[in-house]
C-alpha positions as CSV (number, residue, x, y, z in Angstrom):
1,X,-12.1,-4.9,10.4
2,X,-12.8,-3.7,14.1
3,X,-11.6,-5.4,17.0
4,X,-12.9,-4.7,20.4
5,X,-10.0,-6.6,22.8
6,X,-12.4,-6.6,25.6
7,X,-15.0,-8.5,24.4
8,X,-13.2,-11.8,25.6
9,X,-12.6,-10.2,28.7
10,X,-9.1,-10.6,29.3
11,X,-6.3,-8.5,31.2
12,X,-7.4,-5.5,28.9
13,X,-11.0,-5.3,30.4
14,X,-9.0,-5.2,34.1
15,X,-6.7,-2.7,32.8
16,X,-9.8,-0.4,31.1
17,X,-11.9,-0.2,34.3
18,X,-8.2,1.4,36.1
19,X,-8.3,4.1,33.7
20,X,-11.5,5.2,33.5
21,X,-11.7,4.8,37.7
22,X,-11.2,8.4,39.2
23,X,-10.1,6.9,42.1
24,X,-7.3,5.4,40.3
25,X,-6.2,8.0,37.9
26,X,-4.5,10.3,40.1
27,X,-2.0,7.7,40.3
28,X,-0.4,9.2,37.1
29,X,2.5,6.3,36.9
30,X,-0.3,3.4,37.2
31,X,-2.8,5.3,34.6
32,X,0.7,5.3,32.1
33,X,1.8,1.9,32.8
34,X,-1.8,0.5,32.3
35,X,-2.2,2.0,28.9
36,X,1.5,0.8,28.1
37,X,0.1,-2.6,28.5
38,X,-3.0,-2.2,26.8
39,X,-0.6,-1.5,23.9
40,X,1.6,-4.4,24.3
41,X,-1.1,-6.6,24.6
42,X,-2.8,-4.7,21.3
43,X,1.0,-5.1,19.3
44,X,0.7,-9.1,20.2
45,X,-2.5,-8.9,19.0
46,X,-2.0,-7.4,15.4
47,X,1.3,-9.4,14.7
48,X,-0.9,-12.1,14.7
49,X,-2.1,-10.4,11.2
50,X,1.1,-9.5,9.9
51,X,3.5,-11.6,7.3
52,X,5.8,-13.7,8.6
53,X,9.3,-15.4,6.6
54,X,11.4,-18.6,7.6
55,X,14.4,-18.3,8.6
56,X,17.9,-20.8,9.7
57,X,18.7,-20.3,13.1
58,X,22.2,-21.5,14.1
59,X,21.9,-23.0,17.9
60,X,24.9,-24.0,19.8
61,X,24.2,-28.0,18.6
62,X,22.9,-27.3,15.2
63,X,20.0,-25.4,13.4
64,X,16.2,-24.4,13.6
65,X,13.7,-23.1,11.1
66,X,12.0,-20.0,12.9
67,X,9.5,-17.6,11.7
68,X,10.4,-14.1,11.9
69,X,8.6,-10.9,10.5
70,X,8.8,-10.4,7.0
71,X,9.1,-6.5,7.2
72,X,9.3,-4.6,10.1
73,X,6.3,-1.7,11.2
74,X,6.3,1.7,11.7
75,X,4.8,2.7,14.5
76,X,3.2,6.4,14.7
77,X,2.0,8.1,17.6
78,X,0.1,11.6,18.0
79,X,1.6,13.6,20.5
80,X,1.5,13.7,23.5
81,X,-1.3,11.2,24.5
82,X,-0.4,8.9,22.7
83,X,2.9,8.0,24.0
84,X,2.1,5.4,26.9
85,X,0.3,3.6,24.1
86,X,3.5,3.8,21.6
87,X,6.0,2.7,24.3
88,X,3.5,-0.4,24.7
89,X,3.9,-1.3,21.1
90,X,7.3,-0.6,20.9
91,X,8.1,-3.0,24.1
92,X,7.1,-6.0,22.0
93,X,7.6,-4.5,18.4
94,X,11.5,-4.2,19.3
95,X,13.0,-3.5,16.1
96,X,10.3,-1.3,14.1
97,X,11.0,2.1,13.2
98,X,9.0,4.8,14.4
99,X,6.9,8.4,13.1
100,X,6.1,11.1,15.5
101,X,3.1,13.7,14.2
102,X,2.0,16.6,16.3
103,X,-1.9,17.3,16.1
104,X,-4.4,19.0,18.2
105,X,-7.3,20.6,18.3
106,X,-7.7,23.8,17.1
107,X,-11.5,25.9,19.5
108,X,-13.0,28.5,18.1
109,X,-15.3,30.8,20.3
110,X,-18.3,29.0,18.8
111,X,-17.5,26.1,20.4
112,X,-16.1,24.1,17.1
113,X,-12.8,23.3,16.3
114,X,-10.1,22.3,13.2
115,X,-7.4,19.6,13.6
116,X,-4.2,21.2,13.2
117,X,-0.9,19.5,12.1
118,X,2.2,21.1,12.3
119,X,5.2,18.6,12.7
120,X,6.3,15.3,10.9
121,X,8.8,13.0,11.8
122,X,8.5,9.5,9.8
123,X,10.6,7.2,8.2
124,X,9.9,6.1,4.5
125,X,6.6,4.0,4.7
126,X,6.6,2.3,1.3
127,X,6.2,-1.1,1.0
128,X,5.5,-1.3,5.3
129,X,2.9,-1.8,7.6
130,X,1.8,0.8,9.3
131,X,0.6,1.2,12.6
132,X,-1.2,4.9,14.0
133,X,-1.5,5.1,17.8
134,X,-4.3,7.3,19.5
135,X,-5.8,6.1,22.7
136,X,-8.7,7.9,22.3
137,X,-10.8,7.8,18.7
138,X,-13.2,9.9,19.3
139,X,-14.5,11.8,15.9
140,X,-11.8,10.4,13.8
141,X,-10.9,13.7,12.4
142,X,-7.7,13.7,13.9
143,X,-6.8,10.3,12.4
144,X,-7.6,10.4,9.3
145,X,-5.8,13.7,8.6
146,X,-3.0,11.9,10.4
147,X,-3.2,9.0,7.8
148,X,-3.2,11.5,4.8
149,X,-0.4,13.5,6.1
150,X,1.4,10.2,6.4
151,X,1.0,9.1,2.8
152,X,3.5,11.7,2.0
153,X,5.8,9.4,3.5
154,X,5.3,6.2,1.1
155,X,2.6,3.9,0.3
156,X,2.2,1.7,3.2
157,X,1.5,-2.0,2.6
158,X,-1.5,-2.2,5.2
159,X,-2.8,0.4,8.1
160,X,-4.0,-0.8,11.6
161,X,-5.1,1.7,13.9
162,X,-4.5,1.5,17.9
163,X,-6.7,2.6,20.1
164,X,-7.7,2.4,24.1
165,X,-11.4,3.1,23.8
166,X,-13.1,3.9,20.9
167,X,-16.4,5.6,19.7
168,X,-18.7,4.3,17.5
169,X,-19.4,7.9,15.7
170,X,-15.2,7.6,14.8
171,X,-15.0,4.1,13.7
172,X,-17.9,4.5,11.0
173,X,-15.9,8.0,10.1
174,X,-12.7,6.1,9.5
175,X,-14.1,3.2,7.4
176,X,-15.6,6.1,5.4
177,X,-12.6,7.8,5.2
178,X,-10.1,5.4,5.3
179,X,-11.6,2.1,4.4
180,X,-8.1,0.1,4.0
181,X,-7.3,0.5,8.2
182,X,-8.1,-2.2,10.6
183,X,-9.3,-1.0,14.1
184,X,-7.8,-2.5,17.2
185,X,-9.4,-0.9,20.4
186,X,-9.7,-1.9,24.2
187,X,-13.3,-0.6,24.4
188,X,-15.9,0.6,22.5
189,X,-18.1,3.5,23.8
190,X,-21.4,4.5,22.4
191,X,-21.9,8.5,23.0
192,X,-19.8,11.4,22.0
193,X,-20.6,15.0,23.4
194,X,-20.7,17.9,20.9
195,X,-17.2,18.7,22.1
196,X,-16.3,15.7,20.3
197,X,-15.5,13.8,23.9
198,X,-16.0,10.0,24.4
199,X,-18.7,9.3,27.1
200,X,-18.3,7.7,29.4
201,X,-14.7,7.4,27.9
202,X,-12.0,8.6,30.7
203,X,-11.3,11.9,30.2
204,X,-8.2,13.8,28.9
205,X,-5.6,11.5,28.2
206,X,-3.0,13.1,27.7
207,X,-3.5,15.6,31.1
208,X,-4.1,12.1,33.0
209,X,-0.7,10.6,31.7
210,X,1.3,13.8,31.6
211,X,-0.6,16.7,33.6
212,X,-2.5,19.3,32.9
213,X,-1.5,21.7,30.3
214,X,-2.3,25.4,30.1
215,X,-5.1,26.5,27.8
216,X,-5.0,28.7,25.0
């Protein structure tokens, strides 16, 4: 399943023009915050999906049936980009646990690359749904190495996948790869260079929300 939350042109499609505006970004705060609510638009979103249990609430003149989440996420986020998007999910997704993986891209001279893990922190996953945030899907590469690292960690009951803007070359690689995940994005672009960069995507998220950092 992919899910393009623009296409019923909502909030989100307001929100994705800000961040891809160059005129905007260099307001650092407003580029976070607008991502932040791309992902707490995005958590609303896929808890529509999720199970739900009854429960007895006790009110101050009697009780109420309510429905409340059956099990509670975890919520993964690749450093650092992803964090804007995470904080988003985790605003309305209040109680879930959270994992925090460190992966980036490796250049070689050539002009290639490798996706490079080095650090871990998760929670068991068995039995839990499981929710990756990346803003960007570009290749896919990334993500699914991230979802195989994470399987380390438990068997997850289901995997959804948050993204801000997506490319087309990255979604058919995860539902090669990783055929179980559902894809929730804010846009879908079409092109991706041979850097493995969206087009017209937004650029570097992570120097946008954070600053630049200092190549290697």
């Amino acid at each position: 399943m992919v899910k393009n939350l623009s296409e019923q042109h909502s909030l989100i499609s307001n929100w994705i023009s800000e961040i891809r505006d160059t005129s905007i970004q260099a307001d650092r705060m407003r580029f976070r915050r607008n991502i932040e609510r791309i992902g707490e638009v995005t958590a609303y979103e896929i808890s529509k999906t999720l199970e739900w249990k009854e429960v007895e609430t006790t009110t101050p003149l009697g009780t109420s049936t309510s429905r409340v989440l059956k099990t509670q996420p975890v919520i993964a986020t690749i450093l650092r980009a992803g964090m804007p998007l995470h904080h988003g999910m985790l605003n309305y997704f209040d109680k879930a646990d959270n994992a925090f993986i460190a992966a980036y891209r490796k250049h070689h001279p050539d002009g290639s690359f490798e996706i490079s893990l080095e650090y871990l922190s998760s929670p068991s996953l068995e039995g839990r749904p499981l929710i990756i945030c990346d803003p960007m899907l570009a290749t896919g590469a990334s993500l699914v190495k991230t979802i195989d690292f994470l399987k380390r960690e438990g068997k997850f009951s289901e995997l959804h996948i948050a993204s801000v803007i997506a490319c087309t070359e990255g979604i058919d690689f995860i539902r090669r790869n990783a055929p179980q995940a559902k894809i929730w994005c804010g846009a879908i672009d079409q092109e991706l260079t041979a850097k493995g960069y969206i087009v017209p995507g937004l650029g570097d998220a992570g120097d946008l929300a954070y600053g630049e950092k200092q190549q290697s």
